[in-house]
C-alpha positions as CSV (number, residue, x, y, z in Angstrom):
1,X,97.3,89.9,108.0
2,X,100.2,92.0,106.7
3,X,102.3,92.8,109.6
4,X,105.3,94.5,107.9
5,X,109.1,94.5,109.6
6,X,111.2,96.7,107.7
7,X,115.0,95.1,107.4
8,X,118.1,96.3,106.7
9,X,119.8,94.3,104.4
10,X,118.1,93.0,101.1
11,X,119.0,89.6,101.6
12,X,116.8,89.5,104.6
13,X,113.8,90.8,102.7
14,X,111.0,88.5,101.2
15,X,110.5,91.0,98.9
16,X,112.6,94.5,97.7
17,X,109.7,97.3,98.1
18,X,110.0,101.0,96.3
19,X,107.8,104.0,97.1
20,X,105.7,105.3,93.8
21,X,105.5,108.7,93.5
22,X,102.6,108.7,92.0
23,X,99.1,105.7,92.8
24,X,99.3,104.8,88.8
25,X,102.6,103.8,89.2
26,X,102.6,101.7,91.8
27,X,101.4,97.5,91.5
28,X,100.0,98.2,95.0
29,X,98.3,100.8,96.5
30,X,98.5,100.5,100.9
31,X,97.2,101.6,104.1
32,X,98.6,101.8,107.0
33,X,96.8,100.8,109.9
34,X,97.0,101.6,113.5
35,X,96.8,98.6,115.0
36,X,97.9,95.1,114.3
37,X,94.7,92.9,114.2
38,X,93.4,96.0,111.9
39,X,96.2,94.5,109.5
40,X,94.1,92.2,106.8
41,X,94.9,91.2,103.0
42,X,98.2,92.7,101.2
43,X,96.8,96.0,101.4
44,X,96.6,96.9,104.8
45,X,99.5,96.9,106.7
46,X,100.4,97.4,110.0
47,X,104.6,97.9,111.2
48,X,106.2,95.9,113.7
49,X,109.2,96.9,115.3
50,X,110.4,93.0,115.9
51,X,110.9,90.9,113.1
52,X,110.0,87.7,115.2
53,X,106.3,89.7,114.7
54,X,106.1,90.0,110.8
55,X,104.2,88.4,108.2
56,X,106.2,89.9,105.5
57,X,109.6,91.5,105.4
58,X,110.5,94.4,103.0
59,X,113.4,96.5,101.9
60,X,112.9,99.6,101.0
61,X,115.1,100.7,97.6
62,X,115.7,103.5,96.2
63,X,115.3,103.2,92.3
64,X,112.4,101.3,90.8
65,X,114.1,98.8,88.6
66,X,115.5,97.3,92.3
67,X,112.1,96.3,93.3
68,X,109.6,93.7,93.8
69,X,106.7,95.5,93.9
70,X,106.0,99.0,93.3
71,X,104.1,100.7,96.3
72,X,101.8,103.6,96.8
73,X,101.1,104.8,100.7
74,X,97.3,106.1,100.1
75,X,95.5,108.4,102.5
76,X,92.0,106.1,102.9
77,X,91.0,102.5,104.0
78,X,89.3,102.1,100.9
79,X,91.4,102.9,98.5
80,X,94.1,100.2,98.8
81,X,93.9,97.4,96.4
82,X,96.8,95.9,93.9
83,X,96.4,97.7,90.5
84,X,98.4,95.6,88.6
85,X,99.1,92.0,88.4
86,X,102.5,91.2,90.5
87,X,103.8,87.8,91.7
88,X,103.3,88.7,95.0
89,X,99.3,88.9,95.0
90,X,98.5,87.4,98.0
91,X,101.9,86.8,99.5
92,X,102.1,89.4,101.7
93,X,99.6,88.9,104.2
């Protein structure tokens, strides 16, 4: 399951997460689900407001040489799926 918990400080993240602009840039295209045992694999994740609840903690940053994995938010189910190789592959979840 990827229950994400969105921290505040990098040091607290497992992994440092940017937002693509664009799905071909991005290592990993997600979906965000609506509730939490919808939540399976990397791609589908589900945010928690507790981190005591998480799978996986992120920091968002704001230029893309900062992160871990490059991230795409896509609009269906089916379209989430890593698009590049990324040491994170099954990690997340």
């Amino acid at each position: 399951m990827a229950k994400i918990y969105v921290v505040d400080y990098e040091h607290q993240a497992d992994a440092k997460v940017f937002r693509a602009k664009h799905d071909y840039q991005a290592d990993l295209l997600w979906y965000e689900v609506n509730q939490d045992y919808q939540a399976k694999g990397d791609e589908l994740w589900y945010f928690v407001d507790q981190e005591h609840q998480a799978d996986f903690k992120i920091y968002w940053v704001d230029h893309e040489h900062q992160a871990d994995i490059k991230v795409f938010e896509v609009d269906q189910k089916y379209k989430a799926k890593w698009q590049k190789s990324n040491k994170f592959k099954n990690r997340i979840s």
